[in-house]
N, C-alpha and C positions, 0 to 999 in steps of 0.2 A: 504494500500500500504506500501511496508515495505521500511525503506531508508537510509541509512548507516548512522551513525550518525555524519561523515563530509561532509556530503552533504549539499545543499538548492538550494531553488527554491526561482525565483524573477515572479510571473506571470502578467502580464502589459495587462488587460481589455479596450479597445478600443473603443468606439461607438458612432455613428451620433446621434444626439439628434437634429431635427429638424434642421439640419444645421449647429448645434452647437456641437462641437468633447469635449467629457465625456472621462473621465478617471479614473482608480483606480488600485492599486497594491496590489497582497497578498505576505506573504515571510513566508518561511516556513526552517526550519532547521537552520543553519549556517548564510542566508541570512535576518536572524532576528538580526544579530550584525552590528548595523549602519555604519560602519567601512568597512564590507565586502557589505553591500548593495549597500552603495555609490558608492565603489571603480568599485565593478562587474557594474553597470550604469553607469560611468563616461566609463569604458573601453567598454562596446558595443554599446556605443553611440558615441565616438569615431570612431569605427571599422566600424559600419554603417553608420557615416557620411563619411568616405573616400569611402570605396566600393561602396558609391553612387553618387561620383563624387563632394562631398560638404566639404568645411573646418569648421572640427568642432569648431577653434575659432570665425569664421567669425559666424556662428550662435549664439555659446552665443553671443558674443559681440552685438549680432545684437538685442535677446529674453529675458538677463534673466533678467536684470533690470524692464522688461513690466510683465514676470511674478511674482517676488519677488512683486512686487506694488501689484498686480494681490491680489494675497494669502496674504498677509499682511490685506489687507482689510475685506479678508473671517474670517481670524483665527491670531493669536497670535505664530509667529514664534518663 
């Protein structure tokens, strides 16, 4: 696939695992510079928490402390 070379892709893998929600990400071109990874995530998480009737602070506020414990305990942030 050919891909201009300011481009990237962030692609976000989904799946039920017995009840239990799996996840992984690939990044491909541009969206390999942490910087623009973040930034592109923080703004369509944003954009999708409004569109969907939710405040995106009230969610971190509410998740990311349970997840940072979460990964802290898998891996070495």
């Amino acid at each position: 696939m050919f891909e201009e070379r300011n481009k990237g892709k962030i692609i976000i893998y989904i799946e039920n695992d017995h009840g239990k929600i799996n996840s992984k990400m690939e990044y491909h071109g541009i969206a390999k510079t942490p910087e623009i990874a973040l930034t592109s995530l923080l703004v369509n998480f944003t954009s999708l928490s409004l569109e969907k009737g939710k405040d995106p602070r009230h969610i971190i506020e509410k998740h990311l402390s349970g997840i940072v414990k979460m990964l802290e305990g898998r891996k070495k942030i």
